[in-house]
C-alpha positions as CSV (number, residue, x, y, z in Angstrom):
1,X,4.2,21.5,10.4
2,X,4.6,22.0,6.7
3,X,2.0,20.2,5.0
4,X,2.5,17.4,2.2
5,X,1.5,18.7,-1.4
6,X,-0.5,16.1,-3.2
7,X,-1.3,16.4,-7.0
8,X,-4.1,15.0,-8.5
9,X,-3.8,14.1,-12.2
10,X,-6.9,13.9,-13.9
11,X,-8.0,13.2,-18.0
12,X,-10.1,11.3,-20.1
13,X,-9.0,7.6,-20.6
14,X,-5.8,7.2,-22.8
15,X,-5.3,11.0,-22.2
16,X,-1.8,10.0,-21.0
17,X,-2.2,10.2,-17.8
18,X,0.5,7.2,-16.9
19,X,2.7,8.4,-19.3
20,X,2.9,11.2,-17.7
21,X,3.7,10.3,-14.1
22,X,6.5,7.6,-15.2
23,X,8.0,10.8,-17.0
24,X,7.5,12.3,-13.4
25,X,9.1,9.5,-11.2
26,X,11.7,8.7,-13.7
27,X,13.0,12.5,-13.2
28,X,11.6,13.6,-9.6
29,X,15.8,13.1,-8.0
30,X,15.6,11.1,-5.3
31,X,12.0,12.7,-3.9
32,X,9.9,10.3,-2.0
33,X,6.8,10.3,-3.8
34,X,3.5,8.0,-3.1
35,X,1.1,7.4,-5.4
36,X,-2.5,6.7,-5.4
37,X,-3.8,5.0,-8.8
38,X,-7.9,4.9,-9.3
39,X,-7.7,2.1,-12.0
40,X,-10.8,1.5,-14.3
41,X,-11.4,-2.5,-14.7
42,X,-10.3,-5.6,-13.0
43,X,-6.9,-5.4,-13.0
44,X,-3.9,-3.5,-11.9
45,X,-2.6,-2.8,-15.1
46,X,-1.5,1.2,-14.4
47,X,0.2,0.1,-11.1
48,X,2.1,-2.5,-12.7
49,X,3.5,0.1,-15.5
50,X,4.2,1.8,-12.9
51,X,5.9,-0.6,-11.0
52,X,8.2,-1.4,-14.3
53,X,9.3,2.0,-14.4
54,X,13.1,1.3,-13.3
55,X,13.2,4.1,-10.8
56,X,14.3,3.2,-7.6
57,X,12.6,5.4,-5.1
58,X,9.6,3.8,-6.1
59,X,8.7,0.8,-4.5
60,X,6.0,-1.8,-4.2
61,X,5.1,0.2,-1.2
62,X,4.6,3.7,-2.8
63,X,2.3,2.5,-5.6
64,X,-1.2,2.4,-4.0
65,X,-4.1,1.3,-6.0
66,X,-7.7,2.1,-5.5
67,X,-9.6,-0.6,-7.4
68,X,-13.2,-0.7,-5.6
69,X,-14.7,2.2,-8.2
70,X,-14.2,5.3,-9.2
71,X,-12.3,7.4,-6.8
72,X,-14.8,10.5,-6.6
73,X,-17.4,8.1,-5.4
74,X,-15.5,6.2,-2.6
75,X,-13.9,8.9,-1.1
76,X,-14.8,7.7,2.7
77,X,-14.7,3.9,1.9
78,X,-11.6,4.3,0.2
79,X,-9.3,7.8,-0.4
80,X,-9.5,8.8,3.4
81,X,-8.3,5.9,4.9
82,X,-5.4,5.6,2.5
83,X,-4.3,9.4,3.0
84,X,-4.1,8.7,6.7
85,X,-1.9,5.1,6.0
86,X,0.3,7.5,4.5
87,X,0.4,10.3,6.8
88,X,0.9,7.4,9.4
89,X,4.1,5.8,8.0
90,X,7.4,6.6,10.0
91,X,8.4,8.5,7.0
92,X,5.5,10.0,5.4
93,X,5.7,10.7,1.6
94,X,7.2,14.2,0.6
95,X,4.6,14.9,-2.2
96,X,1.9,12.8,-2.9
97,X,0.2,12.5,-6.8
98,X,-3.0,10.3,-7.1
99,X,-4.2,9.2,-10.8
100,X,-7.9,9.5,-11.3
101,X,-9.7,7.2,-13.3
102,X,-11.0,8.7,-16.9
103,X,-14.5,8.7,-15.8
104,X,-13.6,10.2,-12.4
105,X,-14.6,14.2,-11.2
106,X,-11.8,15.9,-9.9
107,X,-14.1,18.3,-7.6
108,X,-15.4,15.5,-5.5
109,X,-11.8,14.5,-4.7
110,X,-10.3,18.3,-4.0
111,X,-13.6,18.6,-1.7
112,X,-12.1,15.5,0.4
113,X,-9.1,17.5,1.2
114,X,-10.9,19.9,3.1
115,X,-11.6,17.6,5.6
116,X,-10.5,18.3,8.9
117,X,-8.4,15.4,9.5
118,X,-7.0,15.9,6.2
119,X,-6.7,19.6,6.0
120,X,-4.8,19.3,8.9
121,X,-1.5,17.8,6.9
122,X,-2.1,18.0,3.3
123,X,-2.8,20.0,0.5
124,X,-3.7,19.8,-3.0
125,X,-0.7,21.5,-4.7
126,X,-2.6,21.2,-7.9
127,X,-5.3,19.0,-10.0
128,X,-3.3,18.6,-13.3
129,X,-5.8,18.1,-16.7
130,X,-3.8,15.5,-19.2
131,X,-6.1,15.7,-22.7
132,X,-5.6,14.4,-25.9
133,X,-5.0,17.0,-28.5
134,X,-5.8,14.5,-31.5
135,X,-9.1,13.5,-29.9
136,X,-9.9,17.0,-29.5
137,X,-8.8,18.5,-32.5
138,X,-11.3,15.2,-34.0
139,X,-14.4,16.8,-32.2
140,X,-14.6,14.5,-29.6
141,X,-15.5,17.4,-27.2
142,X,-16.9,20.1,-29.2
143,X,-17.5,23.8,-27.0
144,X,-20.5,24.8,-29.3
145,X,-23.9,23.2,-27.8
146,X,-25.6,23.5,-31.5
147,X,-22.6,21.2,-33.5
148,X,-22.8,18.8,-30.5
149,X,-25.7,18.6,-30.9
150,X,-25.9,18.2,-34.9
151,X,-23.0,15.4,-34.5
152,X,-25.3,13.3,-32.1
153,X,-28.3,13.6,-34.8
154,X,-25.8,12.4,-37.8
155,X,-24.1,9.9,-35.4
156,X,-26.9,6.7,-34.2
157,X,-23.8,4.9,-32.3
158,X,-24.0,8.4,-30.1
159,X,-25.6,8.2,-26.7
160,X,-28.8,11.2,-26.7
161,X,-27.0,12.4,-23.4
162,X,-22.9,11.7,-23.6
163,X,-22.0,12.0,-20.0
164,X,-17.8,11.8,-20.8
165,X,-18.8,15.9,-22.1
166,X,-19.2,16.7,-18.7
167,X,-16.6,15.1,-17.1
168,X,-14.3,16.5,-19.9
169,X,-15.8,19.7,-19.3
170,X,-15.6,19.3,-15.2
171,X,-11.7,18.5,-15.3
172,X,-11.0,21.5,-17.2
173,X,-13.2,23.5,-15.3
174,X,-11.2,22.3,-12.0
175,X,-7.5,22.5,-13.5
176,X,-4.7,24.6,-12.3
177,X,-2.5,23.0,-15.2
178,X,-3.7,21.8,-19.0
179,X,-1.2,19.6,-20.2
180,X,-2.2,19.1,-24.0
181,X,-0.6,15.8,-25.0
182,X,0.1,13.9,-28.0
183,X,1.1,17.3,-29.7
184,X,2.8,15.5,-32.1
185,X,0.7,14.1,-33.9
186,X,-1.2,17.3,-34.9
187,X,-0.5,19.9,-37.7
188,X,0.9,23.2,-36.6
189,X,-2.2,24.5,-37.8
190,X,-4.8,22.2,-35.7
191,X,-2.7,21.9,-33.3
192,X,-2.8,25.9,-32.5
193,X,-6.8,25.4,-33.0
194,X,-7.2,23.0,-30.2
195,X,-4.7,24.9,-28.1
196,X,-6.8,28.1,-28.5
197,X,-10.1,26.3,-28.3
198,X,-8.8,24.9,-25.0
199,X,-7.6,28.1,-23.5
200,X,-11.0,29.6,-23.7
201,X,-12.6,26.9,-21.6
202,X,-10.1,27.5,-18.8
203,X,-10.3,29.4,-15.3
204,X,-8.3,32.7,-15.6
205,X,-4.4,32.0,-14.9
206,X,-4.9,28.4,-15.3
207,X,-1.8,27.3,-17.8
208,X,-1.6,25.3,-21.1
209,X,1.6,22.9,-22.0
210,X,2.1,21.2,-24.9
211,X,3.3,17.7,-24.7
212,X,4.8,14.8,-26.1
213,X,4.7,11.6,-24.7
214,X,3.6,12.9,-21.6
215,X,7.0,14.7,-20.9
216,X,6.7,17.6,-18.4
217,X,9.2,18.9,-16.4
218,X,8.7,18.0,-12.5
219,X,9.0,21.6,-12.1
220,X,6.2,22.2,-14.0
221,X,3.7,19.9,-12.8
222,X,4.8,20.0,-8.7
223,X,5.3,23.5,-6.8
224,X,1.8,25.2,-8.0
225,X,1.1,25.8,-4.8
226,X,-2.4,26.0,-5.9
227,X,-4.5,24.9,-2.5
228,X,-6.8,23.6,-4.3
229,X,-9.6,22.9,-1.2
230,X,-9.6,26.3,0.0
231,X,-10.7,27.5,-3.7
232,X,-13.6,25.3,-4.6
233,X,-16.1,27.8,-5.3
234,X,-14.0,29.0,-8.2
235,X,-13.9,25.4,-9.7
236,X,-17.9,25.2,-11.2
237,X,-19.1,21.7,-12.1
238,X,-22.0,20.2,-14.0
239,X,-23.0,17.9,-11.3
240,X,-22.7,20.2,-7.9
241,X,-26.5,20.0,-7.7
242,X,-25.9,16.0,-8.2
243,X,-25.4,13.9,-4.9
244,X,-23.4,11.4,-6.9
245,X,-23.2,10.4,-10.6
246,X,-22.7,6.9,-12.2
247,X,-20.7,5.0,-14.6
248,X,-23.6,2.5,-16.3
249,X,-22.5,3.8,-19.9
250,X,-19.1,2.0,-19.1
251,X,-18.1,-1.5,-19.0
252,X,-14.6,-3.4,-18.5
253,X,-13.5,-7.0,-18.6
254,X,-10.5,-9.0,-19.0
255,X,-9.3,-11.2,-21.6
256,X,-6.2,-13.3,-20.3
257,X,-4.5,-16.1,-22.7
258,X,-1.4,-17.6,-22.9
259,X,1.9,-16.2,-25.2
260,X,2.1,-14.6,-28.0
261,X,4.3,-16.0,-30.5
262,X,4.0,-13.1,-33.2
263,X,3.5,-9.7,-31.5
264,X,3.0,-8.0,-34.8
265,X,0.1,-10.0,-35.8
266,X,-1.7,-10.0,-32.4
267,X,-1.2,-6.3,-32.7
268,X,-2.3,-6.1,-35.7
269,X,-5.8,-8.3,-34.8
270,X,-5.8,-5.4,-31.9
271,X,-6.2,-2.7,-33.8
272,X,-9.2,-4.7,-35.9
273,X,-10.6,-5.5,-32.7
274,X,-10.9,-2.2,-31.4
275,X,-12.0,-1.1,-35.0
276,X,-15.1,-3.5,-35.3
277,X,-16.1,-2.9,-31.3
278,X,-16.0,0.9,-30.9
279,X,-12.9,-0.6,-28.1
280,X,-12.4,3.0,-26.1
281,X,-9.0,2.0,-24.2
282,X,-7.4,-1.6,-24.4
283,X,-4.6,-1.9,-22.1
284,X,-2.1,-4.8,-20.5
285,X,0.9,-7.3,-20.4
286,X,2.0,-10.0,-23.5
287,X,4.2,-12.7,-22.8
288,X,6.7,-13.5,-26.4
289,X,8.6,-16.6,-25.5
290,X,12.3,-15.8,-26.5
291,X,12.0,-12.0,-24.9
292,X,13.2,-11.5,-21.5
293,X,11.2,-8.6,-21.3
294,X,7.5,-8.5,-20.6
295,X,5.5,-6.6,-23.7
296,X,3.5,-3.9,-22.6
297,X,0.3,-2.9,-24.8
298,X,-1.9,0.6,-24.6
299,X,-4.9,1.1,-27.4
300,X,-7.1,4.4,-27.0
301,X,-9.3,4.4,-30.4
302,X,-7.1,3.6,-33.3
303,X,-3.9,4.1,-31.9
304,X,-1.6,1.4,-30.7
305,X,1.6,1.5,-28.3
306,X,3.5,-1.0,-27.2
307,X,7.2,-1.5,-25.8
308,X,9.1,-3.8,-23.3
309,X,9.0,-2.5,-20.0
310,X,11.1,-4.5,-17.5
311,X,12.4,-8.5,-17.0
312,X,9.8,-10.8,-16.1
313,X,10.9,-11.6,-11.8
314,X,12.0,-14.9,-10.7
315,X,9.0,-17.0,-10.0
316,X,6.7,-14.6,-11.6
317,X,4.1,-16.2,-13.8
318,X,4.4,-15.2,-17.6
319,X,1.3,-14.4,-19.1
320,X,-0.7,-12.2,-21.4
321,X,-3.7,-10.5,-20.0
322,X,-5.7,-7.1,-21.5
323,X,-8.1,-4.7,-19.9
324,X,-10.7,-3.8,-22.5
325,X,-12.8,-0.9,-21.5
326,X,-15.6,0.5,-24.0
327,X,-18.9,1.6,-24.1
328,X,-22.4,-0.3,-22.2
329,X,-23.0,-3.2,-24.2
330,X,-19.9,-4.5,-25.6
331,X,-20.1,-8.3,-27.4
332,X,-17.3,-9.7,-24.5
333,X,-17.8,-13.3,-26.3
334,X,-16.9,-11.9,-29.5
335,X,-13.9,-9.5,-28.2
336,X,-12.5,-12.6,-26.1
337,X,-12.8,-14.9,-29.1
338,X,-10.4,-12.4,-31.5
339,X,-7.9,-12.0,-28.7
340,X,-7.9,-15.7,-27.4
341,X,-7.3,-16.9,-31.4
């Protein structure tokens, strides 16, 4: 029996990870595809972009989401069981592409493959690295151990030990594909500088796209036939002498209100919100009375998107609610009290 290629698409929060996978579904012709989304806070907000994707080979029933904790530490509670649902449906999924939380190690999740009742009937075609080329090319991940370290001196709001360097460094270390995204908004120059910076972080014949938007061919990102489980020894990570790792630097709450009557200034109170709080990724649903359409909204550091997605359903309840996700010790009452105004 042929086994079922599963794709694990890993990056930092607002890497693009999402964007990437409606690109996917939107183009994968008719190819029954099931996802598994590891969503960070305490609501489905990935799932539900998902959902509003238009395509209609994805239903309510192919869009899994994992919402008890990061993926990579609830492997047995949660990822096995839901890889044998699948494999146990009359018609199991042709390829199968799970979205890992930002925080999330990609090693822990390959290792879960090997598995004997997993091995059996799937394989990891390929753990895809989605990173943000303007974050990069900004220093936020800096390859040289003596500037990190001289940026964490000048910097007080810096943690002494930044744990997201790891995990940046583990899911590149674990890649069969780089996708660098948000290309565009780069020089040709410093775009070229991250690209070459990247490269030389990477596993020998591990490849590097540039992206826009999140826009990769299905060709390129399903067939690598990588068999990912059967090559973990080649995939080195900063915590394979750790027995788990945690997430206390990281916190996440909701802030739901009713409509928003002018989009452009709530956006604009967003992007001073995020500004005044150190806001790492802000993302959810806005309800403007008159539009047909619900609003979609995604913040990663000073950048805001924001587009209408699909018609609110019959008998759906309209309203507004954000996922704000920053570091330990954000001021919620303050945060809530800009967004609610």
């Amino acid at each position: 029996m042929r086994k079922i290629p599963a794709t694990i698409v890993t990056g930092f929060l607002g890497a693009g990870k999402t964007s990437l996978i409606r690109h996917l579904l939107a183009r994968a012709g008719g190819r029954r595809i099931a996802l598994i989304i590891n969503e960070f806070g305490e609501l489905g907000i990935d799932r539900e972009i998902l959902l509003g994707c238009g395509v209609e080979s994805c239903g309510e029933e192919d869009v899994i989401e994992l919402a008890n904790g990061c993926i990579c530490c609830t492997v047995a509670e949660d990822f096995l069981p839901t890889i044998a649902a699948l494999l146990a449906r009359p018609a199991p999924p042709e390829h199968i592409v799970i979205e890992t939380s930002g925080l999330a190690l990609p090693k822990p999740l390959v290792q879960a493959f090997a598995w004997p009742e997993v091995k059996a009937r799937v394989t990891v075609d390929g753990v895809v690295a989605v990173i943000d080329a303007a974050a990069v090319a900004a220093g936020r991940f800096a390859a040289d151990p003596a500037a990190l370290a001289a940026q964490r001196a000048a910097d007080p709001a810096l943690d002494h030990d930044n744990p997201l360097e790891e995990v940046f460094g583990d899911q590149l270390a674990c890649a069969d594909l780089v996708v660098l995204n948000k290309s565009d908004l780069l020089t040709a120059d410093d775009l070229a500088a991250v690209e070459s910076a990247t490269r030389a972080r990477l596993r020998p014949a591990v490849k590097l796209l540039r992206a826009t938007a999140g826009a990769v061919a299905p060709a390129l990102l399903l067939g690598l036939a990588a068999a990912a489980e059967d090559d973990l020894a080649a995939r080195p990570s900063h915590h394979d002498l750790e027995g788990t790792h945690d997430h206390e630097d990281f916190e996440s709450f909701v802030v739901a209100r009713g409509p928003v009557a002018d989009p452009q200034r709530f956006l604009d109170r967003l992007g001073a919100v995020i500004a005044a709080h150190d806001v790492l990724r802000l993302k959810g649903f806005l309800d403007v009375p008159g539009k047909e359409f619900r609003q979609v909204v995604q913040g990663v550091g000073a950048r805001l998107q924001y587009y209408f997605d699909r018609p609110w359903r019959a008998g759906e309840p309209r309203r507004s609610h954000l996922v704000v996700i920053g570091r330990k010790g954000l001021d919620r009452a303050a945060i809530s009290a800009a967004l609610l105004a």
